[in-house]
MMTF fields as JSON, N, C-alpha, C and O atoms, coordinates in Angstrom:
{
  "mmtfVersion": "1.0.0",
  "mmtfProducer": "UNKNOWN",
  "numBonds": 407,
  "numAtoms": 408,
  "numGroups": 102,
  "numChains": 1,
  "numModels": 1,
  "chainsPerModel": [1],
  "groupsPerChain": [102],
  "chainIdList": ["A"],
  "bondAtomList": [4, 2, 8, 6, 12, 10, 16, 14, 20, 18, 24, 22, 28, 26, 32, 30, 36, 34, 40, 38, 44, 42, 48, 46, 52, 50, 56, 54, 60, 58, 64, 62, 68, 66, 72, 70, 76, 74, 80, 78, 84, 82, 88, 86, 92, 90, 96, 94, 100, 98, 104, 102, 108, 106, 112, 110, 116, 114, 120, 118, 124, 122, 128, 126, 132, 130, 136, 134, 140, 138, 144, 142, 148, 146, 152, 150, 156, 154, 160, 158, 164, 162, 168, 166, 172, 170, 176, 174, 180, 178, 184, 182, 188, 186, 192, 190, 196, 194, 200, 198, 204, 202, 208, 206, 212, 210, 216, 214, 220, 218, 224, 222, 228, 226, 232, 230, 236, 234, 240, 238, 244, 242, 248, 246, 252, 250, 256, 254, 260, 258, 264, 262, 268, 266, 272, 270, 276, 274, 280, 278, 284, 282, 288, 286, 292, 290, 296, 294, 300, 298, 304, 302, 308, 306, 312, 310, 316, 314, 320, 318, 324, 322, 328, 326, 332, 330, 336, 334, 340, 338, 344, 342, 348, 346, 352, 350, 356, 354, 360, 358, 364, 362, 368, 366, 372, 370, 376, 374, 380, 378, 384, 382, 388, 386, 392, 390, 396, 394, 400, 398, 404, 402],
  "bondOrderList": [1, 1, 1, 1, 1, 1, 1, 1, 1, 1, 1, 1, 1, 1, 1, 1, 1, 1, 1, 1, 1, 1, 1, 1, 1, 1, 1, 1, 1, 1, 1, 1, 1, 1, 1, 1, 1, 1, 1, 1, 1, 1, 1, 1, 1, 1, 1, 1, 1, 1, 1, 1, 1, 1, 1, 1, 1, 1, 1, 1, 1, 1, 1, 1, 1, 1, 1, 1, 1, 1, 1, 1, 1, 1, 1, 1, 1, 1, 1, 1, 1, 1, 1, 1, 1, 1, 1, 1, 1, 1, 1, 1, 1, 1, 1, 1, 1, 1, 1, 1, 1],
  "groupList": [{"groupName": "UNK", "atomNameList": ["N", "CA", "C", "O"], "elementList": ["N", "C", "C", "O"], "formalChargeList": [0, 0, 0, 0], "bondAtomList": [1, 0, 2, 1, 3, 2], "bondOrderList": [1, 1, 2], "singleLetterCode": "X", "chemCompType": "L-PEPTIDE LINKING"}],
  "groupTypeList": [0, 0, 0, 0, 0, 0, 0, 0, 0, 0, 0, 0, 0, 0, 0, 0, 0, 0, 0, 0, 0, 0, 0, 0, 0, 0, 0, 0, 0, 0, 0, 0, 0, 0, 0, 0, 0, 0, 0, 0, 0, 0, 0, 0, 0, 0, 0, 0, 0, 0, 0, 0, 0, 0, 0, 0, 0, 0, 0, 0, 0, 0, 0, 0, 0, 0, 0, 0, 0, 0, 0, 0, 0, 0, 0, 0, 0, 0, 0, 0, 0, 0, 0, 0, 0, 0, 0, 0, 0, 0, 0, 0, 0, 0, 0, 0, 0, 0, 0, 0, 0, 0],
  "groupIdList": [1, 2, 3, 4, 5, 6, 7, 8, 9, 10, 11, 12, 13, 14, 15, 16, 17, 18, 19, 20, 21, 22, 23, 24, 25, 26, 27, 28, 29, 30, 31, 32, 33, 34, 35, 36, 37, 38, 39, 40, 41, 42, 43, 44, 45, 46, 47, 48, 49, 50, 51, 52, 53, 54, 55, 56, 57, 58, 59, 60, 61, 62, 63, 64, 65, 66, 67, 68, 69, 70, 71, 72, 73, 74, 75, 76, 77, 78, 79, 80, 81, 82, 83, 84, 85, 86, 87, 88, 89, 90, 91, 92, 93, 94, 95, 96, 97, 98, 99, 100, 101, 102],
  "secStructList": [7, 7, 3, 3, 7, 7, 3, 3, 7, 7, 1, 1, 7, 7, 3, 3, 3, 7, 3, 3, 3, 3, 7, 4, 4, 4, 2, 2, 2, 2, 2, 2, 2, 2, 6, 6, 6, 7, 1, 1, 1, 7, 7, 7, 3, 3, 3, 3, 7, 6, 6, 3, 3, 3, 3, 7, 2, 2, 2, 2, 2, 2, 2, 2, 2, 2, 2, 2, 2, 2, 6, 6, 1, 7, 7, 7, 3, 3, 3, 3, 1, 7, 7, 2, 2, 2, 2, 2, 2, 2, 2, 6, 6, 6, 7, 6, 6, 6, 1, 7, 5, 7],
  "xCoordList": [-11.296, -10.796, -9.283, -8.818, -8.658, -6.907, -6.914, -6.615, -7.117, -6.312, -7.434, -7.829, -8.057, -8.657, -8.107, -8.18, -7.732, -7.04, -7.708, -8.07, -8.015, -8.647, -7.841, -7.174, -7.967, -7.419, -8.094, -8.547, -8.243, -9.308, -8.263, -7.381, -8.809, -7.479, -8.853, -9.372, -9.242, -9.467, -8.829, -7.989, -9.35, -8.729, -7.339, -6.966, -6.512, -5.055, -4.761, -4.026, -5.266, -5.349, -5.185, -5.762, -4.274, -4.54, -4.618, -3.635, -5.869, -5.971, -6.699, -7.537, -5.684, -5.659, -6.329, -5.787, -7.017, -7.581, -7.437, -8.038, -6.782, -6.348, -6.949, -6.905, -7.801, -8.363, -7.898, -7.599, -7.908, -8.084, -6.41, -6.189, -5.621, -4.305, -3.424, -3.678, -2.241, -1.636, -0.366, 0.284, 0.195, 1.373, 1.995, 1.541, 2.897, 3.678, 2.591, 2.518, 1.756, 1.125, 0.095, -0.667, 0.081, -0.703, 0.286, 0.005, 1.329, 2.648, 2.129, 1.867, 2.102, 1.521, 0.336, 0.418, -1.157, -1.99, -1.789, -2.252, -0.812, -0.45, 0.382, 0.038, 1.607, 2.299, 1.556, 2.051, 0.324, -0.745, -1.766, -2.477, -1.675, -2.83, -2.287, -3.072, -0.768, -0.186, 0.734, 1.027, 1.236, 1.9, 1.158, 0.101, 2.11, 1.386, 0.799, 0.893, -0.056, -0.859, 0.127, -0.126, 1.527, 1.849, 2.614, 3.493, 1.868, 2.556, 2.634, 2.611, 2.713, 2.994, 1.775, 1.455, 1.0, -0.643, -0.978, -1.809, -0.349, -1.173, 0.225, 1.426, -1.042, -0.299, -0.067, 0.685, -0.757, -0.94, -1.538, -2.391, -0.706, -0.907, -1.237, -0.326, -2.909, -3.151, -3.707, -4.583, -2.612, -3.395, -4.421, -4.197, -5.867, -6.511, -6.716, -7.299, -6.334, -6.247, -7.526, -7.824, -8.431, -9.618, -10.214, -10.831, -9.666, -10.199, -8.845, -9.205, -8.293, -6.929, -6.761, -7.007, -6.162, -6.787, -5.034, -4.771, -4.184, -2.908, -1.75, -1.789, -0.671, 0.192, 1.463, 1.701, 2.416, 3.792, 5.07, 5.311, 5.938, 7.371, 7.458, 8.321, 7.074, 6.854, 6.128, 6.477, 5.044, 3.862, 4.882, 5.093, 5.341, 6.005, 7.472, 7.902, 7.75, 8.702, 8.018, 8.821, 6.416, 6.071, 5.701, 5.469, 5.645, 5.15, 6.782, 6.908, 7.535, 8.994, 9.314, 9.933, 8.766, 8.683, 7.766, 7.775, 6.745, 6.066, 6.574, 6.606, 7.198, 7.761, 8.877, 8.834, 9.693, 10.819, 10.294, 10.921, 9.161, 8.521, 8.042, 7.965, 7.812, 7.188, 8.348, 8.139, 9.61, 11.11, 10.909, 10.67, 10.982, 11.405, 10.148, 9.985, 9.114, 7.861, 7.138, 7.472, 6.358, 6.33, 5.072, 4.381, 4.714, 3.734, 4.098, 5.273, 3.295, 3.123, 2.291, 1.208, 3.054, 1.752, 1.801, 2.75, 0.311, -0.467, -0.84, -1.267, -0.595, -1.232, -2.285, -1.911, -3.941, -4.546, -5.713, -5.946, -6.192, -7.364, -6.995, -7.668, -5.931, -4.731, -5.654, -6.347, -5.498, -6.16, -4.986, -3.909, -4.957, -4.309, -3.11, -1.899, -3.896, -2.685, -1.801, -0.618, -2.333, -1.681, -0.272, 0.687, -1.007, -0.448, 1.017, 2.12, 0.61, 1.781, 3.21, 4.371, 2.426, 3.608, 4.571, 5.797, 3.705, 4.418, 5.299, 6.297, 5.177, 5.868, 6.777, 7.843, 6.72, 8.348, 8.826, 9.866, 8.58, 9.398, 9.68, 10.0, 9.566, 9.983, 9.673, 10.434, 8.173, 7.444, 7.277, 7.588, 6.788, 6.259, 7.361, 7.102, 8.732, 9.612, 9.601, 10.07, 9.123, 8.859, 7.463, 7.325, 6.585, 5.059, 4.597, 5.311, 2.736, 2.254, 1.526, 1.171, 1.258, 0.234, -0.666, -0.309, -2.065, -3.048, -4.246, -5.218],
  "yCoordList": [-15.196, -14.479, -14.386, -14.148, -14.507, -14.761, -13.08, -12.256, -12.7, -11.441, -11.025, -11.876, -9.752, -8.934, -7.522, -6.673, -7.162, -6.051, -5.849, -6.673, -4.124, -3.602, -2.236, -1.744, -1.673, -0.202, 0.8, 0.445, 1.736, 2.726, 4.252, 4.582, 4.834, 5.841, 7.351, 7.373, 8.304, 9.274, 11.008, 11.2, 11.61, 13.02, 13.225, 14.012, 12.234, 12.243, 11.917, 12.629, 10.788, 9.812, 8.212, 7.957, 7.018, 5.989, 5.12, 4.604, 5.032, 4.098, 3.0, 2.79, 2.189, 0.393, -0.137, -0.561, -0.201, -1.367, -2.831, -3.743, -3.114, -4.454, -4.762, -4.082, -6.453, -6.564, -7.816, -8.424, -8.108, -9.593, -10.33, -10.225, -10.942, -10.989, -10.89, -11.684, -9.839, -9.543, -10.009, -9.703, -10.865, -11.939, -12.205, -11.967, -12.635, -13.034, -13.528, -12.904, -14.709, -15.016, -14.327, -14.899, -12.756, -11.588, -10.894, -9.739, -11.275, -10.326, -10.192, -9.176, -11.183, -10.63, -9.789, -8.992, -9.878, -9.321, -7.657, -6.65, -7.995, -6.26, -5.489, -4.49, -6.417, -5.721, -5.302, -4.348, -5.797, -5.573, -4.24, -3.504, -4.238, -3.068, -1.857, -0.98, -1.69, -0.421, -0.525, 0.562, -1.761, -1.773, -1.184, -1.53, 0.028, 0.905, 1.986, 2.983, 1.996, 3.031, 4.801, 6.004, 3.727, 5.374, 6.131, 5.796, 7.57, 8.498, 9.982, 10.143, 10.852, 12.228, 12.747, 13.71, 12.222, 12.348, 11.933, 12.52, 11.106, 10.495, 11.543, 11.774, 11.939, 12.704, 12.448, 12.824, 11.912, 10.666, 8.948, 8.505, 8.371, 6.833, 6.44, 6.238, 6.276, 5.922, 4.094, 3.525, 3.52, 2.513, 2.626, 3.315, 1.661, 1.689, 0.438, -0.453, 0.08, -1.074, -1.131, -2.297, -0.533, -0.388, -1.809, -2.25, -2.22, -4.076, -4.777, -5.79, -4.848, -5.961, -5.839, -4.933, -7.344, -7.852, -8.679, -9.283, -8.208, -8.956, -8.901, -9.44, -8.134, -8.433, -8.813, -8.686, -9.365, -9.669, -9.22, -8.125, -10.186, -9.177, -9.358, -8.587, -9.84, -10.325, -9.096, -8.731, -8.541, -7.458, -6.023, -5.201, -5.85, -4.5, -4.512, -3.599, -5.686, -5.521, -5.433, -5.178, -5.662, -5.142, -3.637, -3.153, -3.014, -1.781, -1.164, -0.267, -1.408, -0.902, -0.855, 0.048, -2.103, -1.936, -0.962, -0.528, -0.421, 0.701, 1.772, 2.529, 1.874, 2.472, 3.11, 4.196, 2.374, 2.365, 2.595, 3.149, 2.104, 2.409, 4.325, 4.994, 4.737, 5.691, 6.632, 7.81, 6.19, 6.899, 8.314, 9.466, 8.134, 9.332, 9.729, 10.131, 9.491, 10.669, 11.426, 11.009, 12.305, 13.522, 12.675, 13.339, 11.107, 10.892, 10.766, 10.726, 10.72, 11.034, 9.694, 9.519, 8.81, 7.318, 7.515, 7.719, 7.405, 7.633, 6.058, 5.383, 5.395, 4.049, 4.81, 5.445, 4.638, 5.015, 3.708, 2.59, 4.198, 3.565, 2.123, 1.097, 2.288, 0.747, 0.504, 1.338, -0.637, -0.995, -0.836, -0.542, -0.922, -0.48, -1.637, -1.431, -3.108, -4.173, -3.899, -4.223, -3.477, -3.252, -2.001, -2.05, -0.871, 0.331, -0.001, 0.385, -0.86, -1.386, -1.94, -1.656, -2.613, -3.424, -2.461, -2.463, -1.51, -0.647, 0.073, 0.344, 0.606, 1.365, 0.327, 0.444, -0.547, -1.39, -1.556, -2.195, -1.244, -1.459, -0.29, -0.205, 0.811, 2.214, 2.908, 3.627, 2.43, 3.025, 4.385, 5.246, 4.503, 6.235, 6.922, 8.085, 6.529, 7.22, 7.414, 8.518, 6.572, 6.156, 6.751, 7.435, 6.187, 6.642, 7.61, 7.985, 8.047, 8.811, 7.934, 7.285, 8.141, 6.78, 7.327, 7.825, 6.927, 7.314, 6.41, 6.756],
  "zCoordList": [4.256, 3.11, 3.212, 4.326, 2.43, 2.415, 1.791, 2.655, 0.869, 0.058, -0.842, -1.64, -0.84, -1.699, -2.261, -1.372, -3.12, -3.892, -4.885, -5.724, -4.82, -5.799, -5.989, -5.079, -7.256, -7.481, -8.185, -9.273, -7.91, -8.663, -8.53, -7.737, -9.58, -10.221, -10.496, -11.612, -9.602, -9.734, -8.946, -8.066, -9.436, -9.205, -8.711, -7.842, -9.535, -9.556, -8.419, -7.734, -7.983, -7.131, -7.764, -8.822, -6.986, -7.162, -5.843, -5.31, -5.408, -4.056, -4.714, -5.591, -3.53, -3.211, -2.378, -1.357, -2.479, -1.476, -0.772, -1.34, 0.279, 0.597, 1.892, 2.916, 1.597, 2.788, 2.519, 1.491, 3.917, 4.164, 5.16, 6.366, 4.213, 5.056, 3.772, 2.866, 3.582, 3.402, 3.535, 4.535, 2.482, 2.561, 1.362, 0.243, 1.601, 0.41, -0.786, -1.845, -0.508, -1.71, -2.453, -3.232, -2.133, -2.837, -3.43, -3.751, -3.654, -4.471, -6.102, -6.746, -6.378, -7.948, -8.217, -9.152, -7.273, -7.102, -6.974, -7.509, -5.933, -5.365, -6.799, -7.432, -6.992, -8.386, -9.448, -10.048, -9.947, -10.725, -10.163, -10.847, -9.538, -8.241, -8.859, -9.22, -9.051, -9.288, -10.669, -11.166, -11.364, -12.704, -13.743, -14.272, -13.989, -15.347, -15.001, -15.717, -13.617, -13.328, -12.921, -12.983, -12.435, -12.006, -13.001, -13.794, -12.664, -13.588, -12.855, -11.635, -13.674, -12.762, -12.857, -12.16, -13.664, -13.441, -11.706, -11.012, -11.381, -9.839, -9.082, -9.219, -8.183, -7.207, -5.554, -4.655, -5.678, -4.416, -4.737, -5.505, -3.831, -4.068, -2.68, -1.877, -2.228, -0.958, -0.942, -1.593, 0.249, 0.318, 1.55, 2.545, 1.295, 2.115, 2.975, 2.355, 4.464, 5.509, 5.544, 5.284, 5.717, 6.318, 6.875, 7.845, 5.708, 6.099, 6.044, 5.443, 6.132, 6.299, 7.961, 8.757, 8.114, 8.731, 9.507, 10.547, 8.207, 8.923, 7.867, 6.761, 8.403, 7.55, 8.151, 9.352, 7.137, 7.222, 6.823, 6.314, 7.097, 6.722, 5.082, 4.663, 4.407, 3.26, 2.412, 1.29, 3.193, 2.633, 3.063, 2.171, 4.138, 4.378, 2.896, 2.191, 2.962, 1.735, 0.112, -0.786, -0.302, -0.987, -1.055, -2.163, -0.157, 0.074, -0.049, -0.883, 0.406, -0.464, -1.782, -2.347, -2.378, -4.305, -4.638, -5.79, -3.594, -4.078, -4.223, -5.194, -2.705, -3.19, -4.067, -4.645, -4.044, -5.143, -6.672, -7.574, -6.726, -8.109, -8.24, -9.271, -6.898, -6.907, -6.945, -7.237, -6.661, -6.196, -7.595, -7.235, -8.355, -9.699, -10.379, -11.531, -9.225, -9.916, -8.526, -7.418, -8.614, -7.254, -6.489, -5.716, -6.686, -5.874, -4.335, -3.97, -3.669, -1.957, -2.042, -2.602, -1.359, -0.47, 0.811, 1.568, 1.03, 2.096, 2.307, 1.37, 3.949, 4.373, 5.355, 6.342, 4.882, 5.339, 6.181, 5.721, 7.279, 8.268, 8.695, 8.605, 9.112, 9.604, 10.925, 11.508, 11.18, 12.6, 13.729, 13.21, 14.686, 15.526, 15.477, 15.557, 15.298, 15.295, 13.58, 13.473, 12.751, 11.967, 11.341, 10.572, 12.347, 13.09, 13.586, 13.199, 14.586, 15.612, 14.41, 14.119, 14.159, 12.913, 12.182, 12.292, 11.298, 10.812, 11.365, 10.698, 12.791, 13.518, 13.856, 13.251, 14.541, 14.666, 13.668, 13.83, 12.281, 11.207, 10.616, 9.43, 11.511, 11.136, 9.667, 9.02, 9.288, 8.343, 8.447, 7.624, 9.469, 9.655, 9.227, 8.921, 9.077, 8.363, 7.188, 6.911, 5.95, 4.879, 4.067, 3.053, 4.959, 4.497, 5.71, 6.64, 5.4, 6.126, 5.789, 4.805, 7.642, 7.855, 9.303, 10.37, 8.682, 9.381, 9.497, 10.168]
}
């Protein structure tokens, strides 16, 4: 499996779902996951690793257009159920400063 992305939008919530490997050639996929959806209705924007499986410097710089999109409304993103190799990554790229990640 290269890239699976899904998005579902309840109780002022919008979580993502991304499995598989996480790379540059899921950029349009991912921009679609969240274009339009955010508003001051969503109060949190969690993505979920649960299944991904690998990412790159390519994917940590999409997760910056998230956030930047998210910059001028009160949502909170949460990177949630990262695998430990995926964990690692983020932290050398000094995410945990950025997001809350669990």
């Amino acid at each position: 499996m290269q890239i699976d992305i899904s998005s579902h939008i309840g109780n002022h919530q919008l979580t993502i779902r991304i499995a598989g490997k996480f790379t540059f050639q899921a950029h349009n996929e991912f921009r679609k996951s969240f274009h339009g959806l955010l508003s001051e209705q969503i109060a949190v924007v969690t993505l979920d690793f649960a299944e991904l499986d690998y990412i790159d410097s390519s994917a940590l710089g999409m997760l910056l257009t998230l956030r930047a999109a998210c910059e001028k409304l009160p949502n909170k993103i949460r990177l949630i159920n990262s695998t430990p190799k995926v964990k690692a990554i983020l932290k050398i790229a000094n995410f945990e400063r950025l997001f809350e990640i669990s």
